[in-house]
C-alpha positions in Angstrom: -37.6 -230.2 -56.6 -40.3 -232.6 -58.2 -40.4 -234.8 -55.6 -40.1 -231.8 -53.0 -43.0 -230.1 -54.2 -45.8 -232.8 -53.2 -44.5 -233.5 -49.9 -44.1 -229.4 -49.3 -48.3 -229.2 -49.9 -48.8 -232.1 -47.9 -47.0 -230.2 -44.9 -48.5 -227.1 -45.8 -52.0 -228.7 -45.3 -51.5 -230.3 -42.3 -50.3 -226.9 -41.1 -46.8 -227.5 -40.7 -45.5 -225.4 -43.1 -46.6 -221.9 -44.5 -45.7 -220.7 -47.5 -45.0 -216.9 -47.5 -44.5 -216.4 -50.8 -44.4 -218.7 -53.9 -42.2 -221.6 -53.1 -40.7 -219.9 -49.4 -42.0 -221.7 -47.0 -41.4 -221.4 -43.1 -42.3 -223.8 -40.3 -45.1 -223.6 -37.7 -43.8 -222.2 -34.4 -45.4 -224.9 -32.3 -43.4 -227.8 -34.9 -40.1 -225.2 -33.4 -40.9 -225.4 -29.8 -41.7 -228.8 -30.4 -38.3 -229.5 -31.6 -36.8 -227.8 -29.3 -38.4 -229.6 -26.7 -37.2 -232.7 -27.7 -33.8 -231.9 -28.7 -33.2 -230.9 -24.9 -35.0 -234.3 -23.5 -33.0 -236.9 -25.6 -30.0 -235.1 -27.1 -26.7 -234.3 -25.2 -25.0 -230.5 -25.0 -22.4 -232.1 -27.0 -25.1 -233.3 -29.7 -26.9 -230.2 -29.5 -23.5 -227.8 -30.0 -22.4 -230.3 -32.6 -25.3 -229.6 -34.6 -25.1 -226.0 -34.0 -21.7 -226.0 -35.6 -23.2 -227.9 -38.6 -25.6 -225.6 -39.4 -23.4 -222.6 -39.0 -20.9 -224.2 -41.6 -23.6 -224.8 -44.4 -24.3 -221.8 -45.5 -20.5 -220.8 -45.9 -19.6 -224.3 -47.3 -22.6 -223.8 -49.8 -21.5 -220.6 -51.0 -18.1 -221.9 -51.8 -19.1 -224.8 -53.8 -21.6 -222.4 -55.8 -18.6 -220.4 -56.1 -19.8 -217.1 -55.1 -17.8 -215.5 -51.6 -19.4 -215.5 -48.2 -18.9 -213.7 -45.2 -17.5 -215.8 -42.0 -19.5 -216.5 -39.2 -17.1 -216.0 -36.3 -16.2 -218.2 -33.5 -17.6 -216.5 -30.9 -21.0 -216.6 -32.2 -21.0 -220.9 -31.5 -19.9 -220.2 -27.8 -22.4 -220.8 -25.6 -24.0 -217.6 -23.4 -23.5 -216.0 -26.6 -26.0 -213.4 -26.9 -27.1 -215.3 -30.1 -28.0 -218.0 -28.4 -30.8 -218.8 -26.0 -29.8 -220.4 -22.9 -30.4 -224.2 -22.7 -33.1 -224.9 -20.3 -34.4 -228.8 -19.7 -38.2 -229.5 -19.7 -39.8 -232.0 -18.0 -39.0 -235.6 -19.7 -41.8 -236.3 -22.7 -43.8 -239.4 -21.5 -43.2 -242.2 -23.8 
C-alpha cells in the first residue's frame, strides 16, 4: 500500500481518479469509455468474454482465500445478451 499511495495521488491529480472517501477511489468516466473504446477496437469477443469471466471469478476466489463465504455469481449472468451486460457495439478504428 506504500508504494500504492503515491502513484494513487499522482492519478488523482491528473484527474483520473477521484477519491470519494479516504482511500476509495473510483475512475473518471471518460478513462471508462476510453477503455471501452479500445477494448472493442483491438481485443477479440473471445478476449473480451475471457476477461469478463476473470473478473467475475475474483471476488469469489478472494473471499475464499481470506476465508470468509461468498455468494456465487451464476452462469447466466457471463452469457452474453444478459441483461447485465451491455451489448458490444464496434466504434470506428482509433487512428494510430
Amino acid at each position: 500500500m506504500r508504494r500504492a499511495r503515491p502513484l494513487l495521488a499522482e492519478l488523482s491529480r491528473a484527474h483520473l481518479l477521484t477519491e470519494d472517501a479516504p482511500g476509495r477511489y473510483r475512475r473518471h468516466d471518460l478513462l471508462r469509455a476510453h477503455a471501452l473504446e479500445l477494448t472493442l477496437a483491438y481485443d477479440t469477443e473471445e478476449d473480451r468474454r475471457a476477461a469478463f469471466q476473470r473478473l467475475l471469478a475474483h471476488p469469489p476466489h478472494t473471499a475464499h482465500r481470506a476465508g470468509r463465504p461468498f455468494p456465487a455469481v451464476g452462469p447466466a449472468l457471463a452469457e452474453p445478451g444478459h441483461p447485465a451486460l451491455p451489448a458490444p457495439r464496434r466504434p470506428p478504428p482509433v487512428p494510430r
